[in-house]
C-alpha positions as CSV (number, residue, x, y, z in Angstrom):
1,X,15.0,10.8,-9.0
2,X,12.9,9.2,-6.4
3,X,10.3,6.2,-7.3
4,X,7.8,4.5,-5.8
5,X,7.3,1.1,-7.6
6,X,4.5,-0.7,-7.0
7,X,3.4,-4.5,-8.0
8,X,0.8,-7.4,-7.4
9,X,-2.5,-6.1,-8.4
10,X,-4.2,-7.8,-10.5
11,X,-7.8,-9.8,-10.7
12,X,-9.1,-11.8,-7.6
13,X,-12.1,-13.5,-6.8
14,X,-14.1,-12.7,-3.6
15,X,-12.4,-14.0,-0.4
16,X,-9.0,-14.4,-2.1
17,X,-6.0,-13.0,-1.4
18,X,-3.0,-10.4,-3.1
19,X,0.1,-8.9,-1.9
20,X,1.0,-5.6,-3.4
21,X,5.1,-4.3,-2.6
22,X,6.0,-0.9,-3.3
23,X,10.0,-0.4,-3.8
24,X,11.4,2.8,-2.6
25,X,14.9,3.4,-3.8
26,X,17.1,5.2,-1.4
27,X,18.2,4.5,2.3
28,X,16.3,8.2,3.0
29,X,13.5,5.8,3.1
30,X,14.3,4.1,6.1
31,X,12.9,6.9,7.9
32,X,10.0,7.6,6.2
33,X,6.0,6.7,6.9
34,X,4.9,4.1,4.2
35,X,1.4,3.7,3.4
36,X,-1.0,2.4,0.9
37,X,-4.0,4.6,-0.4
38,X,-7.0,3.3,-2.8
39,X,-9.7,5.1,-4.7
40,X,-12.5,3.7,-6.7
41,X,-14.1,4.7,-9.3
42,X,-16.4,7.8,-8.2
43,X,-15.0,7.7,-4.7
44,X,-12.3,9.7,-3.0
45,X,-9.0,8.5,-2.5
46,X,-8.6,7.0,0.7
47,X,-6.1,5.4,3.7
48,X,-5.9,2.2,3.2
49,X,-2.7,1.4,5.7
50,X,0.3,2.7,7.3
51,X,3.5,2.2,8.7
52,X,5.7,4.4,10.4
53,X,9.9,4.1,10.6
54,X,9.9,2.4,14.1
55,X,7.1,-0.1,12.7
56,X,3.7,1.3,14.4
57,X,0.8,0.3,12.2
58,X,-2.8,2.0,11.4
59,X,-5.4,0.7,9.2
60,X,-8.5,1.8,7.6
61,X,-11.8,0.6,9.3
62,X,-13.0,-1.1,6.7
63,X,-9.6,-3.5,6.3
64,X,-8.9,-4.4,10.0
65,X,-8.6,-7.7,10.4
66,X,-7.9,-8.6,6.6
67,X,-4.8,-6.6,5.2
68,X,-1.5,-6.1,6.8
69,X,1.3,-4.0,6.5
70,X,4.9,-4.4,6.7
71,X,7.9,-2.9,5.8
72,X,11.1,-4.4,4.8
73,X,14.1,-1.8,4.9
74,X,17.6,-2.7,4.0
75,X,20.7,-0.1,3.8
76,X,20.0,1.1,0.2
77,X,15.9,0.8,-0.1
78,X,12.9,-0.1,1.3
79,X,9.9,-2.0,0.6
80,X,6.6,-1.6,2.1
81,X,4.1,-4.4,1.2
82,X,0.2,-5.0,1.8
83,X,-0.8,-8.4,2.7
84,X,-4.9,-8.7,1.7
85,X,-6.8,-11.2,2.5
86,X,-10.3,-12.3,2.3
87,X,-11.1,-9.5,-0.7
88,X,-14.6,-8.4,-1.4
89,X,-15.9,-6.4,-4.3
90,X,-15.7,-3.4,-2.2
91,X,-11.7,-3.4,-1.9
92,X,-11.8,-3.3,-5.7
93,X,-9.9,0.0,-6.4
94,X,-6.8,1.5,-7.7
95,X,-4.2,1.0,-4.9
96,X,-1.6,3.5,-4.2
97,X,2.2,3.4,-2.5
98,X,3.0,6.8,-0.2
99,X,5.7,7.9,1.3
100,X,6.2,11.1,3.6
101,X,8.5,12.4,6.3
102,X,7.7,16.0,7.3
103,X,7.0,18.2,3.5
104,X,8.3,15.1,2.1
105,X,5.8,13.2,-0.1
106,X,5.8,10.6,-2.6
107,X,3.4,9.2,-4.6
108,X,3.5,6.1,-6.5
109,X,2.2,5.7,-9.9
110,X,-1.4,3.0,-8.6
111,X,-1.5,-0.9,-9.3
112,X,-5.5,-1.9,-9.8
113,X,-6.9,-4.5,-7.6
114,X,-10.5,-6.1,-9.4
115,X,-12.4,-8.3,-6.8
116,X,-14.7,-9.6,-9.3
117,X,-16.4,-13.6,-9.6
């Protein structure tokens, strides 16, 4: 059964940082696009970051210049993780691991990220 596993939300004040990894079991992975998604309360769920097979990045507008992405793929798995720095409220949200190639897609189960003083 594939998983997505995700880890390192948690509570941050404003300007401070978090890394979130997402584990994919399974060297199928090493070929797949890896992203993270967020939604907020109210809002629509939406791209946060992404990263392709050969390493080509894409980032939401509002997170240029503060999050990263990078992948980390080894012969039996591969993890993805999101580097976030200088957090404001606004990035508080429930963040999500994905995974596609082609009809392929993977969801993984959300980690919460709380921005809060």
């Amino acid at each position: 059964q594939v998983q997505l596993v995700e880890s390192g939300g948690g509570l941050v004040p404003p300007g401070g940082s978090l890394r979130l990894s997402c584990a994919a079991s399974g060297s199928i992975f090493r070929m797949y696009t890896m992203a993270w998604y967020r939604q907020a309360p109210g809002k629509q769920r939406e791209l946060v970051a992404s990263i392709t097979g050969g390493g080509s990045t894409d980032y939401g507008d509002s997170v240029k210049g503060r999050f990263t992405i990078s992948r980390d793929n080894t012969w039996t798995s591969v993890t993805a993780y999101l580097q976030m720095n200088g957090l404001k409220f606004e990035d508080t949200a429930v963040y999500y691991c994905y995974a596609s190639r082609a009809t392929n897609v993977y969801w993984g189960q959300g980690t919460q990220v709380t921005v809060s003083s």
